[in-house]
C-alpha positions, 0 to 999 in steps of 0.5 A, spaced: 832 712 831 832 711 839 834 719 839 826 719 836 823 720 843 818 725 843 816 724 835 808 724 833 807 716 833 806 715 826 800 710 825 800 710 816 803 705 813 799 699 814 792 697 811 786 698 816 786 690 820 779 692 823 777 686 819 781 681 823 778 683 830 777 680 834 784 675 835 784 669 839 786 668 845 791 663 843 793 661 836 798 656 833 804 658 830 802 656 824 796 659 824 798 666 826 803 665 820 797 664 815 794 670 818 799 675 817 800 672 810 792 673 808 795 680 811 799 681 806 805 681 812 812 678 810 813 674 818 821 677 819 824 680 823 824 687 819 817 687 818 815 684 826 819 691 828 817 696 823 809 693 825 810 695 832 814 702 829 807 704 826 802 702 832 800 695 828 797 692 833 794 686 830 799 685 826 805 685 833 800 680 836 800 675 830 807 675 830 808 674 838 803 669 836 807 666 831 814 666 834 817 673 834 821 675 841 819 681 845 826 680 848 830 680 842 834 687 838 832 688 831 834 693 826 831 699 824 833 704 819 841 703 821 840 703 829 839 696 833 832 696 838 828 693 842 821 693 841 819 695 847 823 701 846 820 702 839 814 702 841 815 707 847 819 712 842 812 712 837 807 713 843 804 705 842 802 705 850 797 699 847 803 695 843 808 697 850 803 693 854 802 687 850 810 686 849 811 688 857 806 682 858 810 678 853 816 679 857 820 684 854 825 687 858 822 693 862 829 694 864 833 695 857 837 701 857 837 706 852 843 707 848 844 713 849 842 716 856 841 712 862 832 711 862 830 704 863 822 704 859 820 706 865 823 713 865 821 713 856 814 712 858 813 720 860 818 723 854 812 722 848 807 727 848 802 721 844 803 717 851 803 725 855 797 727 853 793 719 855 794 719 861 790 713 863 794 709 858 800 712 862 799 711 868 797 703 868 803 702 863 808 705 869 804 701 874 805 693 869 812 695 869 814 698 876 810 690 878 814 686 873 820 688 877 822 696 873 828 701 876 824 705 880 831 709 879 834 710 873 835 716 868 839 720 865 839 726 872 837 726 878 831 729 875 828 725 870 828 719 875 821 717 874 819 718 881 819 725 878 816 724 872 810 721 876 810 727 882 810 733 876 804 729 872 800 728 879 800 720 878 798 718 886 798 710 884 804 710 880 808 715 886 806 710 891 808 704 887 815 708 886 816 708 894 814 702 895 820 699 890 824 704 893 825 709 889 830 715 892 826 721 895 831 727 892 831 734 893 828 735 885 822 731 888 821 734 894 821 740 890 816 738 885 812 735 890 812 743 893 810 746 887 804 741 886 801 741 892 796 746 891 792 741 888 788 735 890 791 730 888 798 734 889 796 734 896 795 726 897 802 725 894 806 730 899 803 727 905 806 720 902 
């Protein structure tokens, strides 16, 4: 399942939860388990994972709301996996934020490569192609303490992932954390220095 990141985000599957909103800010345990049940959702760990697999964000707060871990490893389809990682691998930056703020580890590796969530959040095109979304879900991660190093090589660092999609805010935060300047930085950094924002990003 990790092996999925770059897929379409898959949306389907749920019922329209439009007439659940707007949720509490705070909600006993009791009740989020009552709500998911008007919902006709099981409160489990399978259907906790497979909501946040289809982007139910309704349903992921309830559950959150009710007791589930944003920390813990579920199974999915045969593999084991994190929530947070699940939600990077199908583009639900929205759901991602949500797990962050509950605590979810934004260091957890893969098991495959060596990207922490920090580095996955540039791989899925549903996440590429909303780049505000992108952009304020690196900066949470980098201030709740993210390897500003970790990759898989050198060059899908996300110090290069952020100089290549010309993120001024994030490529600050990335060397105010420490991020490593290499070679494939520097070059990336040449190569967009011909635009505004390339510009303020090779003066840093």
């Amino acid at each position: 399942m990790e092996a999925a990141i770059g897929i379409e985000p898959m949306n389907k599957g749920f019922a329209d939860r439009s007439e659940y909103l707007p949720l509490s800010c705070s909600k006993s345990p009791e009740d989020a388990r009552k709500e998911l049940g008007t919902m006709n959702v099981e409160y489990s760990p399978e259907s906790f994972i497979k909501s946040v697999k289809n982007g139910d964000i309704v349903a992921v707060r309830l559950f959150l709301e009710a007791g589930m871990s944003a920390q813990n490893s579920y199974e999915l389809e045969g593999f084991k996996v994190t929530p947070l990682r699940t939600a990077l691998a199908y583009g639900h930056a929205e759901i991602a934020q949500l797990l962050t703020d509950r605590g979810a580890d934004v260091n957890d590796r893969s098991s495959y490569d060596k990207r922490n969530a920090l580095a996955t959040i540039y791989a899925p095109d549903a996440l590429r192609t909303n780049k505000s979304l992108q952009e304020n879900l690196a900066l949470k991660m980098i201030y709740k303490g993210a390897d500003p190093n970790a990759g898989f090589e050198e060059e899908d660092r996300p110090l290069n992932w952020a100089v290549s999609e010309q993120q001024v805010k994030v490529v600050r935060a990335l060397l105010d954390k420490g991020a490593k300047v290499t070679d494939s930085v520097i070059r990336d950094a040449e190569r967009q220095a011909s635009t505004s924002e390339g510009q303020k990003i090779a003066q840093m």
